[in-house]
C-alpha positions in Angstrom: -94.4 -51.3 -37.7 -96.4 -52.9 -40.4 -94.7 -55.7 -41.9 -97.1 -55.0 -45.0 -94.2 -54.7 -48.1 -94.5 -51.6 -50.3 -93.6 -52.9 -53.3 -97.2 -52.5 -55.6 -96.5 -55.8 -57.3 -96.5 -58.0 -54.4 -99.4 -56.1 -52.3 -101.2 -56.0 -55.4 -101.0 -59.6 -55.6 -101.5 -60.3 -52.1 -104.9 -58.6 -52.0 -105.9 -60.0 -55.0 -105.8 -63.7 -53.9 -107.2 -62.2 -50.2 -110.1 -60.8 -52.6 -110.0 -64.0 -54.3 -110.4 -66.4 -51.0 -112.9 -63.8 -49.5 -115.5 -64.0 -52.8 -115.3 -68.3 -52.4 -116.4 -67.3 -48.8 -119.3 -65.1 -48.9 -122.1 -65.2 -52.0 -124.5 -62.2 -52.6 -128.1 -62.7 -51.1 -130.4 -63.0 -54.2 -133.4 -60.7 -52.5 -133.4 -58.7 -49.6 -136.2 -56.9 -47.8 -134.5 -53.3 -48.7 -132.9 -54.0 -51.8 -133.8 -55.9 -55.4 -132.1 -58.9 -56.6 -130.7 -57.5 -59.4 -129.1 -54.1 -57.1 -127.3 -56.5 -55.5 -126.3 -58.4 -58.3 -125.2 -55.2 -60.0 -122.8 -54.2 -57.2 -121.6 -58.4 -57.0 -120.9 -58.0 -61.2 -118.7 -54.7 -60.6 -116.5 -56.0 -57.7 -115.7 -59.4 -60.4 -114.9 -57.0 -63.1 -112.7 -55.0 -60.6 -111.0 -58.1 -59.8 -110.7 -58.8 -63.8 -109.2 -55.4 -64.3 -107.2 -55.9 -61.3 -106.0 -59.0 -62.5 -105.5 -58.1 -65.7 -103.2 -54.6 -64.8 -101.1 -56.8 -62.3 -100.7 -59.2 -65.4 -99.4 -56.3 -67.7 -97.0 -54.6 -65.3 -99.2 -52.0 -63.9 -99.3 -52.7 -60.3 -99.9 -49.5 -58.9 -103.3 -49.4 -61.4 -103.9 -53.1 -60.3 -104.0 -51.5 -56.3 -106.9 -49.6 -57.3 -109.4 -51.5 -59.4 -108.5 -54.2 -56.5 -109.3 -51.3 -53.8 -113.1 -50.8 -55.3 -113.6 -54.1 -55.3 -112.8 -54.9 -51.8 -114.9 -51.8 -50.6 -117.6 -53.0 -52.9 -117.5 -56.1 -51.0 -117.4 -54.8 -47.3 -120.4 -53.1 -48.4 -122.6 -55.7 -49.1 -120.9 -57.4 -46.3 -122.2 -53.9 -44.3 -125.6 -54.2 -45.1 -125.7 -57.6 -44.7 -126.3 -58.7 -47.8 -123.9 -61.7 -48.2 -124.4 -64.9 -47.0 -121.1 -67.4 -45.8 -120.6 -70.1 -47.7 -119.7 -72.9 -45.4 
């Protein structure tokens, strides 16, 4: 049994600051052999303005809204973390 809560203010805010820690850990790659700077710089913009939306819905009572801009930025982030296109920040 998951002992996850299912309240959507305080898993909202617990992936948040996960999301948080995870983008002071890994930093786009600025080139790539299979994909331009600025693709990946596109996709790195959109998950920080996910995480501003998220932050800013938690902030305004709208957890459950919050869960999903949160949600596509997290995927957004495995996938460059997928195709290897972050590097760990030490």
């Amino acid at each position: 049994m998951s002992n996850m809560s299912e309240d959507p203010s305080e898993r909202a805010l617990r992936y948040i600051t996960t999301l948080e820690k995870a983008l002071r850990q890994h930093s786009p790659l600025k080139e790539s052999k299979m994909v331009g700077e600025a693709s990946i710089m596109k996709v790195s913009d959109a998950i920080h303005r996910y995480l501003q939306d998220a932050r800013f819905y938690f902030d305004n009572g709208k957890p459950t809204t919050s869960l999903a801009s949160i949600a596509y930025a997290e995927g957004l982030l495995d996938a460059l973390k997928f195709l290897n296109l972050t590097k760990t920040i030490d």
